[in-house]
N, C-alpha and C positions, 0 to 999 in steps of 0.2 A: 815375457818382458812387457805385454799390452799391459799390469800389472801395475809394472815401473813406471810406463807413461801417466796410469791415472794418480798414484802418489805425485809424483812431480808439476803435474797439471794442478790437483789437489795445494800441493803447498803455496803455488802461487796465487791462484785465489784466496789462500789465509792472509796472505799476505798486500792484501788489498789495501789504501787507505781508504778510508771509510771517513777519513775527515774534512767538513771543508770551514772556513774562515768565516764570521758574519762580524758585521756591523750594523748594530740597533737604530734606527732612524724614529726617533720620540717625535718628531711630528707627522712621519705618514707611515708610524706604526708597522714598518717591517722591518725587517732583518736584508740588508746588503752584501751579497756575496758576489764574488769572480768564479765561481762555476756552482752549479746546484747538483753537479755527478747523477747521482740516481736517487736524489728525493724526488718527493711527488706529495702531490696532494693524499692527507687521509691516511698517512703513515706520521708515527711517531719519531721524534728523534731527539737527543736528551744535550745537556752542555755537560763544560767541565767534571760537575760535580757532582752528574746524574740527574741533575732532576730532567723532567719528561715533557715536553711541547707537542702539540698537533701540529702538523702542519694542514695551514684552510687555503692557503693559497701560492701561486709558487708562479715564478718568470724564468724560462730555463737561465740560467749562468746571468741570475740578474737578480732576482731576491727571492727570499721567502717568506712567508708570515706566520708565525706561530704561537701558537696560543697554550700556556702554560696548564698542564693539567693538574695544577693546587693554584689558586689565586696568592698565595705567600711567593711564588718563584718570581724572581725579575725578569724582564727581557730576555729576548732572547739571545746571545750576544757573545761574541769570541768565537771558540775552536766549536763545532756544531758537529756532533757525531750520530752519523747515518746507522741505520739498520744494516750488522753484519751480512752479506751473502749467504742463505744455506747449503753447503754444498751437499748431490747424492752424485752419485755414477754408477753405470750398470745398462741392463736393455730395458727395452720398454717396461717387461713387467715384472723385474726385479726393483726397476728404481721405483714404480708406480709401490709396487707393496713398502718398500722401507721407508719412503716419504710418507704414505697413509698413516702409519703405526707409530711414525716418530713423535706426534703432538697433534692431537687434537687441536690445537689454535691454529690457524694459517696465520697470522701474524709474526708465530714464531718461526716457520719456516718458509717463509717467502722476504726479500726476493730469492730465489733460486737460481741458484747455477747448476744445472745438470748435465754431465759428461755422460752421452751418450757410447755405453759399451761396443758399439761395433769397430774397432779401432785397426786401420789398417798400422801396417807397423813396418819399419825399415832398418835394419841394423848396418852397421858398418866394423871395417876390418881395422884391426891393429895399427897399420898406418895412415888411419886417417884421422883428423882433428876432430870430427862426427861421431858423437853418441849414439844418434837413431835420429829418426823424424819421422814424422806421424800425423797423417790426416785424422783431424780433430772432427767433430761433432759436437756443440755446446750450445742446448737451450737456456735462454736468459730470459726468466720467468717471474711476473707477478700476480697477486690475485687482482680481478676486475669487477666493474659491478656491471652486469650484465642485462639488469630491472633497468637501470636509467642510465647509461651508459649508450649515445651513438658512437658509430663507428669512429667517427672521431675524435671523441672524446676516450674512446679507448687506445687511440695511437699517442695522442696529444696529452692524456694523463699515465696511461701502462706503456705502451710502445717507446715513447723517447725515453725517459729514463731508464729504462733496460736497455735503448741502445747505447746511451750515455756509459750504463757499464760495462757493456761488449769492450767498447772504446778503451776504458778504465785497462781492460782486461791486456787486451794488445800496448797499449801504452807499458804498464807492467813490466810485458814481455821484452821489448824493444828497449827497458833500461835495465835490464838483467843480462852481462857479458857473457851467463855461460849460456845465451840462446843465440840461435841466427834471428835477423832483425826480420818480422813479418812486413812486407813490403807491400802484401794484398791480400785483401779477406773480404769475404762476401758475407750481407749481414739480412736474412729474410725475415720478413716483421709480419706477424698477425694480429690481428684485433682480439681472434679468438681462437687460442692453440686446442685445437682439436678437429677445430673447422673447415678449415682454410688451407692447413697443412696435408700435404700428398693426399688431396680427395678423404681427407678423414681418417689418415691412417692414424693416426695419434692420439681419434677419439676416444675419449674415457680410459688412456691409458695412464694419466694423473687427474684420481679425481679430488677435482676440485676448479672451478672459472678464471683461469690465466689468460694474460696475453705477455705478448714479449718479443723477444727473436731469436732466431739461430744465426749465428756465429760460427762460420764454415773457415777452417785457417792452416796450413801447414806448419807443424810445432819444428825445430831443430835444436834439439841440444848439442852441446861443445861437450869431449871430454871435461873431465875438470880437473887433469892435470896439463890442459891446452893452455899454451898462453895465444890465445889470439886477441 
């Protein structure tokens, strides 16, 4: 069944919106949004109809600035779609090998959601309105620059916006009826996942320069022939 919990874990982050709202402001040249989710600075993010913006500067849940990567594109402006999550799951050095080998770009697999395989697990009997529940593990991952990057500058550009999709994550949960509502989750943030995490136990078991957080949370699904 630990099996079952990483599918269902799994679909709900497919299930993410990835999309937030802007409006173009032609005289001080950014884009106005009511939440920025998990943009950031130095990642791409495209409109309606595909074309492609950098993002060079960013206000959390206050604007963005993006800069068009063909001079033919307009503004930036309307429904603004964020870089899909990649998702892996598995132990340290399963998920380390299948993310290596997936793509060569880190661009295309980050940000990252990793469900960390050690999965404690709980089933429940026939007369109860409970599926299972399940202490989770989920790092929330992006790449960093590590050359000209201070430490605050790696919380303030990689750390909020993963925590922003932690957030994203539990939010999710909390309006999906067949889960119990998470009422509390602990969110640990590093500059530099490898570093900082358990005296280094995580070192070089994805390689590649992230920072992000873990996302510690008790999952509870409802049968789904439960009417609660």
């Amino acid at each position: 069944m630990k099996s079952e919990v990483s599918k269902v874990f799994k679909t709900l982050v497919s299930q993410l919106d990835n999309t937030i709202d802007g409006v173009y402001n032609s005289v001080l040249m950014r884009t106005y949004v009511c939440e920025t989710k998990w943009a950031r600075i130095g990642k791409t993010v495209s409109n309606s109809v595909g074309q492609e913006y950098l993002i060079t500067d960013l206000v959390n849940d206050t604007y963005v600035v993006g800069v068009p990567t063909d001079s033919t594109y307009p503004p930036l402006d309307g429904i603004i779609y964020l870089p899909v999550p990649y998702w892996i799951t598995g132990t340290k050095t399963s998920a380390n090998r299948e993310w290596t080998i997936a793509d060569n770009n880190l661009l295309d697999k980050t940000p990252l959601v990793w469900l960390l395989e050690l999965i404690k697990y709980k089933s429940f009997g026939k007369e109860s309105t409970l599926e299972f529940e399940s202490n989770l593990r989920v790092f929330i991952l992006d790449e960093t620059n590590i050359t000209n990057f201070y430490v605050e500058d790696h919380r303030e550009q990689v750390v909020m916006p993963m925590q922003n999709l932690a957030d994203e994550i539990v939010k999710l949960i909390n309006e999906n009826r067949k889960f119990q509502r998470v009422l509390d989750y602990e969110i640990n943030s590093f500059s530099r996942f490898g570093s900082e995490v358990e005296n280094g136990m995580f070192k070089n078991i994805l390689d590649a320069n992230l920072s992000g957080v873990e996302l510690s949370f008790r999952l509870v699904k409802y049968k789904e022939n439960c009417k609660c």
